[in-house]
FIKOL-812701 format. One record per residue: residue number from 0; residue in one letter; x, y, z of N, C-alpha, C in turn. Coordinates in nm, 2 decimals, always signed. Layout:
<rs>
{NUM,'a',{X,Y,Z},{X,Y,Z},{X,Y,Z}}
...
</rs>
This chain:
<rs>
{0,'x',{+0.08,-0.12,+0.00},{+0.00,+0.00,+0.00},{+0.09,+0.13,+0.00}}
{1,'x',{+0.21,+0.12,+0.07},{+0.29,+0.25,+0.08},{+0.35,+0.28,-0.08}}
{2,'x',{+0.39,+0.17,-0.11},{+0.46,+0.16,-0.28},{+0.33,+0.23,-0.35}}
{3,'x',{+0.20,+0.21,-0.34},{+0.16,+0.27,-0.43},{+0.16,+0.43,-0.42}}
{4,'x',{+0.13,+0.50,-0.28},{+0.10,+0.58,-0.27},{+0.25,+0.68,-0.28}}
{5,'x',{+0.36,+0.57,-0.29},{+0.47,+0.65,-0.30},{+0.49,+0.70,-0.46}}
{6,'x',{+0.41,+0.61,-0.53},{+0.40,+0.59,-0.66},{+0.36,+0.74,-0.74}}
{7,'x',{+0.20,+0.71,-0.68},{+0.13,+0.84,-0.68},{+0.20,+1.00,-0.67}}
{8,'x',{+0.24,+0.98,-0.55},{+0.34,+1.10,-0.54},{+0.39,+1.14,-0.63}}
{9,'x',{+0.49,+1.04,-0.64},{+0.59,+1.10,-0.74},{+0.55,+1.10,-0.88}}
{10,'x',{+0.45,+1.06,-0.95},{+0.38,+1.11,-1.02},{+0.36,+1.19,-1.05}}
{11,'x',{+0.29,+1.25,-0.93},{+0.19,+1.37,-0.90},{+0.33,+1.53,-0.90}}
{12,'x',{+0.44,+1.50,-0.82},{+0.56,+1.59,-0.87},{+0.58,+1.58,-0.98}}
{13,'x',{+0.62,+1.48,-1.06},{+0.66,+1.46,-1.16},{+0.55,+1.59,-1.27}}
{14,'x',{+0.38,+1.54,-1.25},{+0.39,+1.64,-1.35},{+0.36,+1.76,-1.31}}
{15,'x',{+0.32,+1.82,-1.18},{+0.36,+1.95,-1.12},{+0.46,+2.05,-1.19}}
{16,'x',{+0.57,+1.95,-1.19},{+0.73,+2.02,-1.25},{+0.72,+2.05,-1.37}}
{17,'x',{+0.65,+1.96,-1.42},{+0.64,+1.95,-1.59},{+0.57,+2.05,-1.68}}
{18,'x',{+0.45,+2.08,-1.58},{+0.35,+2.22,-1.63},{+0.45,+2.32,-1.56}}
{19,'x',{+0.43,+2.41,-1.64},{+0.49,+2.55,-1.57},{+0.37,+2.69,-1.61}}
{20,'x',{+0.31,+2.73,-1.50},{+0.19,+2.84,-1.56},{+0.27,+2.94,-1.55}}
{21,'x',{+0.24,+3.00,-1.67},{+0.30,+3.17,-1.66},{+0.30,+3.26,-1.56}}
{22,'x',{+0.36,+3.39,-1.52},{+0.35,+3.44,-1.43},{+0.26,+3.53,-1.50}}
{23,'x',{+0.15,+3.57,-1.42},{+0.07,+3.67,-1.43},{+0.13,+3.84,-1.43}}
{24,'x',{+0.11,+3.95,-1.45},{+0.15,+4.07,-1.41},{+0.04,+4.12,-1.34}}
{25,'x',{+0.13,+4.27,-1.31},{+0.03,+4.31,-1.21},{-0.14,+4.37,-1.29}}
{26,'x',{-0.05,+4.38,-1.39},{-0.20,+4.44,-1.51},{-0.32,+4.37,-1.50}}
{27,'x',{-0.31,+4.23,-1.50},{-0.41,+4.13,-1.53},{-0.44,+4.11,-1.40}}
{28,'x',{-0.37,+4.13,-1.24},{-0.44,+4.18,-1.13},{-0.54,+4.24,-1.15}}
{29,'x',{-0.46,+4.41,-1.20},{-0.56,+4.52,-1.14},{-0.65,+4.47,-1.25}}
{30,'x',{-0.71,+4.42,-1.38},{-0.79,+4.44,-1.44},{-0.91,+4.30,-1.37}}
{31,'x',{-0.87,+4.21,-1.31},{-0.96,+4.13,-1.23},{-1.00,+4.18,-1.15}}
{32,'x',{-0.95,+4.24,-1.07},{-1.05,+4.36,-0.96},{-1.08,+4.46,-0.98}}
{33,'x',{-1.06,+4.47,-1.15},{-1.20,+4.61,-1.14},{-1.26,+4.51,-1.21}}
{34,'x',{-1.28,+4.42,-1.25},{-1.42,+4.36,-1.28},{-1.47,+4.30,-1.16}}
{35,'x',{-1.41,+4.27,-1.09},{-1.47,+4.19,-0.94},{-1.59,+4.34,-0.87}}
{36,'x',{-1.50,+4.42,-0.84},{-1.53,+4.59,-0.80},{-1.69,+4.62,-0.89}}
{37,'x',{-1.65,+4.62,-1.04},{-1.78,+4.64,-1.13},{-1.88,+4.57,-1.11}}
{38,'x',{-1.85,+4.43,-1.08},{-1.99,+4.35,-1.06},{-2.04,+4.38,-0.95}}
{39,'x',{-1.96,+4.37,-0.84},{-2.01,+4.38,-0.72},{-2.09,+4.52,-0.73}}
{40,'x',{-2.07,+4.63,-0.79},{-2.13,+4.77,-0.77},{-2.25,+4.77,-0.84}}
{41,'x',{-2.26,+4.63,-0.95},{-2.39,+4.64,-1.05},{-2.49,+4.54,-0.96}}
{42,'x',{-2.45,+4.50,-0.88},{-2.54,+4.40,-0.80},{-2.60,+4.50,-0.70}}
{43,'x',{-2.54,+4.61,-0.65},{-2.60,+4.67,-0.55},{-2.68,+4.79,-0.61}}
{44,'x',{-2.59,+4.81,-0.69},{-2.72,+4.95,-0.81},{-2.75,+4.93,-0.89}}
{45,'x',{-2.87,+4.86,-0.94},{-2.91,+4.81,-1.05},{-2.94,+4.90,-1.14}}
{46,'x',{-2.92,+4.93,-1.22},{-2.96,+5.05,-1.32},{-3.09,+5.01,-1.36}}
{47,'x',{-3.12,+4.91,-1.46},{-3.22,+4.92,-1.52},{-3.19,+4.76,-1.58}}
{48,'x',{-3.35,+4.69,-1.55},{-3.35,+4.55,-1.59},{-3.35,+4.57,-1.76}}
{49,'x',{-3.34,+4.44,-1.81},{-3.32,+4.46,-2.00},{-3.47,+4.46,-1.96}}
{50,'x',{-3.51,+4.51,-2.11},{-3.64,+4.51,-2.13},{-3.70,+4.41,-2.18}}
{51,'x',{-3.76,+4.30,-2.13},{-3.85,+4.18,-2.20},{-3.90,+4.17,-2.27}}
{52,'x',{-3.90,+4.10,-2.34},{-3.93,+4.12,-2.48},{-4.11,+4.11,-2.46}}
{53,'x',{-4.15,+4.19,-2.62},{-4.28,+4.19,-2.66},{-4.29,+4.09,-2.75}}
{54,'x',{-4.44,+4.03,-2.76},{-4.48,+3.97,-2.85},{-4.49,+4.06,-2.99}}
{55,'x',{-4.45,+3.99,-3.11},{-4.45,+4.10,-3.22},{-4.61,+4.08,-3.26}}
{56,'x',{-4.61,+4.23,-3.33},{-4.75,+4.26,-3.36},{-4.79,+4.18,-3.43}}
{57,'x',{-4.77,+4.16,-3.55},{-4.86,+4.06,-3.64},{-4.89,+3.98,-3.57}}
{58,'x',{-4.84,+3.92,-3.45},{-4.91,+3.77,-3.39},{-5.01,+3.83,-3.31}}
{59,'x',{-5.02,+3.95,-3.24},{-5.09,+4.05,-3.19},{-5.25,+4.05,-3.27}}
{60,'x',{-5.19,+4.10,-3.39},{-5.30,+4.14,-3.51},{-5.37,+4.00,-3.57}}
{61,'x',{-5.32,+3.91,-3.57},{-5.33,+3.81,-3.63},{-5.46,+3.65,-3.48}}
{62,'x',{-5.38,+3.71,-3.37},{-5.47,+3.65,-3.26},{-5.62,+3.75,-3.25}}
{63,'x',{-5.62,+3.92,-3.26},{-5.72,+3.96,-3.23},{-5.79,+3.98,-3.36}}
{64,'x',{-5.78,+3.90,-3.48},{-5.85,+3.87,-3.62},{-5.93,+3.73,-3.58}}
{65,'x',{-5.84,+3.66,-3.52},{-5.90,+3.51,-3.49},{-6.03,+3.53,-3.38}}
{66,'x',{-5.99,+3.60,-3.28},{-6.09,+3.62,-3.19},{-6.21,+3.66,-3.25}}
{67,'x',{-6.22,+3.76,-3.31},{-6.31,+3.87,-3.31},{-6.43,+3.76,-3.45}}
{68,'x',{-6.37,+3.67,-3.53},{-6.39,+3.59,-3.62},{-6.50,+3.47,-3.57}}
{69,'x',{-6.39,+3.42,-3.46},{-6.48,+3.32,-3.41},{-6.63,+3.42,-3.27}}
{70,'x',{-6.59,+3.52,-3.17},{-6.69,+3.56,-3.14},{-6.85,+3.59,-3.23}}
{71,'x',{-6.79,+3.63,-3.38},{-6.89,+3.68,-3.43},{-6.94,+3.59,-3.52}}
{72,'x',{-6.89,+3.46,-3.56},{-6.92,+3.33,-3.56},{-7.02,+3.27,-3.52}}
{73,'x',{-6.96,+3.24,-3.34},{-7.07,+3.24,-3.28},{-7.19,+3.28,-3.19}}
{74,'x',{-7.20,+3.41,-3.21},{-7.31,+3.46,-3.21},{-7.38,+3.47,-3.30}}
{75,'x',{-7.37,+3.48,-3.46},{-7.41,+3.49,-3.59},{-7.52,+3.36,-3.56}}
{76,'x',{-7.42,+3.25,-3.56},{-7.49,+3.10,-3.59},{-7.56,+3.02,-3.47}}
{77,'x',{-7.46,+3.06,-3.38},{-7.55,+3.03,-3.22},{-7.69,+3.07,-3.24}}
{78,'x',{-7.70,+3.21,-3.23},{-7.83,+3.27,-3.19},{-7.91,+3.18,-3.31}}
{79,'x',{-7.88,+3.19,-3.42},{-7.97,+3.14,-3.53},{-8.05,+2.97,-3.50}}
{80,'x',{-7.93,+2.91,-3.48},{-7.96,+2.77,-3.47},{-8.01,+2.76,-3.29}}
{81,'x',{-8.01,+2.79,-3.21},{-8.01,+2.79,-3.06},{-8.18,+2.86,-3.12}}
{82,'x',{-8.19,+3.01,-3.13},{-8.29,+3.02,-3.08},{-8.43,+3.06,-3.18}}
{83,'x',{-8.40,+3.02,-3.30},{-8.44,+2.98,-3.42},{-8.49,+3.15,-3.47}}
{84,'x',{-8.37,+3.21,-3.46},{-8.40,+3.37,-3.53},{-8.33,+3.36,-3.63}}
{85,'x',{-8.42,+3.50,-3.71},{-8.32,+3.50,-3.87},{-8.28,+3.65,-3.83}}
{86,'x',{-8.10,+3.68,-3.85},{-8.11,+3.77,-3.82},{-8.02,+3.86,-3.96}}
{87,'x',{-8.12,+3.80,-4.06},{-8.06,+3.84,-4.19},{-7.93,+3.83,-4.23}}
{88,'x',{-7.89,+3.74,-4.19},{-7.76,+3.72,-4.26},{-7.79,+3.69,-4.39}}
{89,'x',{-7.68,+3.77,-4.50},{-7.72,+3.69,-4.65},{-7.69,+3.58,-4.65}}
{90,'x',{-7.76,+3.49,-4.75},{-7.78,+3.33,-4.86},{-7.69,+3.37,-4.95}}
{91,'x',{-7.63,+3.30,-4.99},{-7.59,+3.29,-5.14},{-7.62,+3.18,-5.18}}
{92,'x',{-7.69,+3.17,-5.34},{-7.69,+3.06,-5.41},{-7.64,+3.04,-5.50}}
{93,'x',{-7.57,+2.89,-5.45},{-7.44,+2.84,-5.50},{-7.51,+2.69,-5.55}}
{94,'x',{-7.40,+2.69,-5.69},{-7.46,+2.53,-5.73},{-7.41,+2.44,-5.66}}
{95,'x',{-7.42,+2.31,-5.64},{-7.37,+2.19,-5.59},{-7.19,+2.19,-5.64}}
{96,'x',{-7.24,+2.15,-5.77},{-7.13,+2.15,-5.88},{-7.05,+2.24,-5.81}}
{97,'x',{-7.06,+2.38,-5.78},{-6.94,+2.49,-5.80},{-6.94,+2.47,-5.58}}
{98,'x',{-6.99,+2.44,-5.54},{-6.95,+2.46,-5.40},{-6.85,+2.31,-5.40}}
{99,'x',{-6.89,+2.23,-5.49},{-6.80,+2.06,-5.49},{-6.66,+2.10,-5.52}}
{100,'x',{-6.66,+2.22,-5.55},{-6.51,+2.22,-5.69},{-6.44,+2.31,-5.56}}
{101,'x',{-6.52,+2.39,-5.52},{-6.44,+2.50,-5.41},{-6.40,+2.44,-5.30}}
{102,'x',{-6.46,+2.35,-5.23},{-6.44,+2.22,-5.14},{-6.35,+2.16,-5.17}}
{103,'x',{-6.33,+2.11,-5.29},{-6.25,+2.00,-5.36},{-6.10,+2.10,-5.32}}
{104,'x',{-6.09,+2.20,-5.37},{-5.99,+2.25,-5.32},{-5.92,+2.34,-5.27}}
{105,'x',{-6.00,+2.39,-5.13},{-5.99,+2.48,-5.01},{-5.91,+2.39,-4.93}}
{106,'x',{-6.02,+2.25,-4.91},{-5.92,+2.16,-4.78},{-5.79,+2.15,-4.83}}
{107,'x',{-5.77,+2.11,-4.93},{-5.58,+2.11,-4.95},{-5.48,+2.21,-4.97}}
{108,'x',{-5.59,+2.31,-5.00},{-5.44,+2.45,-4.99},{-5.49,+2.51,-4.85}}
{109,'x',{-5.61,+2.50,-4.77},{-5.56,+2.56,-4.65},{-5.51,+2.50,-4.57}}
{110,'x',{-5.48,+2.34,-4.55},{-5.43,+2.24,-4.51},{-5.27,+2.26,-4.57}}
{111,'x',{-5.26,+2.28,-4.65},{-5.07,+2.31,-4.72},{-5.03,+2.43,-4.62}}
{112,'x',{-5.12,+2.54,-4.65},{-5.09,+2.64,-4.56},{-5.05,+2.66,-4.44}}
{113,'x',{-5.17,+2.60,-4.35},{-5.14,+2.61,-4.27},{-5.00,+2.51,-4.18}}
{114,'x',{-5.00,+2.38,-4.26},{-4.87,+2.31,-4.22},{-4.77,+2.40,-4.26}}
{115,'x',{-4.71,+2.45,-4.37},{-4.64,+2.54,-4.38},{-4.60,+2.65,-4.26}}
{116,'x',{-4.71,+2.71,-4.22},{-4.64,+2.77,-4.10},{-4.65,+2.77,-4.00}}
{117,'x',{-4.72,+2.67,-3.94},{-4.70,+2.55,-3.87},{-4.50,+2.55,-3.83}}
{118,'x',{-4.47,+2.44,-3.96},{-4.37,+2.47,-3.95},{-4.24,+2.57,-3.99}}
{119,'x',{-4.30,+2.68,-3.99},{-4.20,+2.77,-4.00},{-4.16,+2.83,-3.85}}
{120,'x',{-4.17,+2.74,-3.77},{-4.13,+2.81,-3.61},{-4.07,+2.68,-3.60}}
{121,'x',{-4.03,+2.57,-3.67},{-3.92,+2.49,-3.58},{-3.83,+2.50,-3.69}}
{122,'x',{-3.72,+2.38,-3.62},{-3.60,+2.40,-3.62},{-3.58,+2.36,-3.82}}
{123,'x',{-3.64,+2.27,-3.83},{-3.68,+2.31,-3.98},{-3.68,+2.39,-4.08}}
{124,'x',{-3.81,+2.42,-4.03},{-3.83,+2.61,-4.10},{-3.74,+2.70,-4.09}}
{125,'x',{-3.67,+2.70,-3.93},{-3.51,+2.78,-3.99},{-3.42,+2.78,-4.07}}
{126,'x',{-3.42,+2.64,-4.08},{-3.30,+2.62,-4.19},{-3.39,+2.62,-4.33}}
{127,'x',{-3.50,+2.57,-4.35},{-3.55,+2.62,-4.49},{-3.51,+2.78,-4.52}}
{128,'x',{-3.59,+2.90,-4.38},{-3.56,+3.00,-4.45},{-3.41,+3.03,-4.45}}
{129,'x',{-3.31,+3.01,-4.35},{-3.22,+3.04,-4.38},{-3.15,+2.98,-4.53}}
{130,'x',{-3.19,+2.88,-4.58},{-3.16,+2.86,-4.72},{-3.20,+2.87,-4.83}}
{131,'x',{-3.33,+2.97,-4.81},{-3.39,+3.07,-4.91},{-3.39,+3.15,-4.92}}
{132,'x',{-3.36,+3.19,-4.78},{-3.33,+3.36,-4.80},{-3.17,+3.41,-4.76}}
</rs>
């Protein structure tokens, strides 16, 4: 047990000796304690927190379009079907044919769409746009 730990030792001098750290100056002193000095002074006087961030408008404009869409949704169709008033909303008459064709393909491009930006907030969509734009 002593052999090893005599072992260790001298090891452990061995590479002690072997690194040599540079000698610091007094420069790189004084300039750690004025940052030691600075922090400590910003801890005690805070100037002013960063400013947190805002949500950007379009998502702003774009949530209070959704809202306002579906409240008046349903009130429009609530009231109508609930309490069996007409409260003039226009009809349009539309053929079979031409409402089949517009059906036929609304679901797939607003389904493209919306997957589209969908994924344009992961990690994906960043590198798409970063490699289109």
């Amino acid at each position: 047990m002593t052999h090893k730990l005599d072992i260790e030792t001298r090891v452990d001098r061995s590479l002690a000796n072997q690194i040599k750290a540079p000698r610091l100056g007094r420069k790189f002193d004084a300039s750690v304690w004025a940052r030691i000095e600075a922090e400590a002074q910003a801890a005690t006087n805070p100037v002013l927190e960063p400013r947190k961030s805002k949500p950007a408008l379009w998502l702003f404009i774009s949530n209070a379009i959704g809202v306002s869409v579906t409240v008046l949704l349903v009130v429009v169709f609530g009231i109508q079907s609930l309490g069996g008033a007409s409260l003039g909303v226009p009809t349009f008459d539309v053929s079979p044919v031409l409402s089949e064709q517009v059906l036929g393909y609304a679901g797939p491009v607003i389904t493209i769409v919306a997957l589209g930006f969908g994924l344009m907030f992961t990690r994906f969509g960043r590198w798409v746009r970063d490699v289109l734009i």
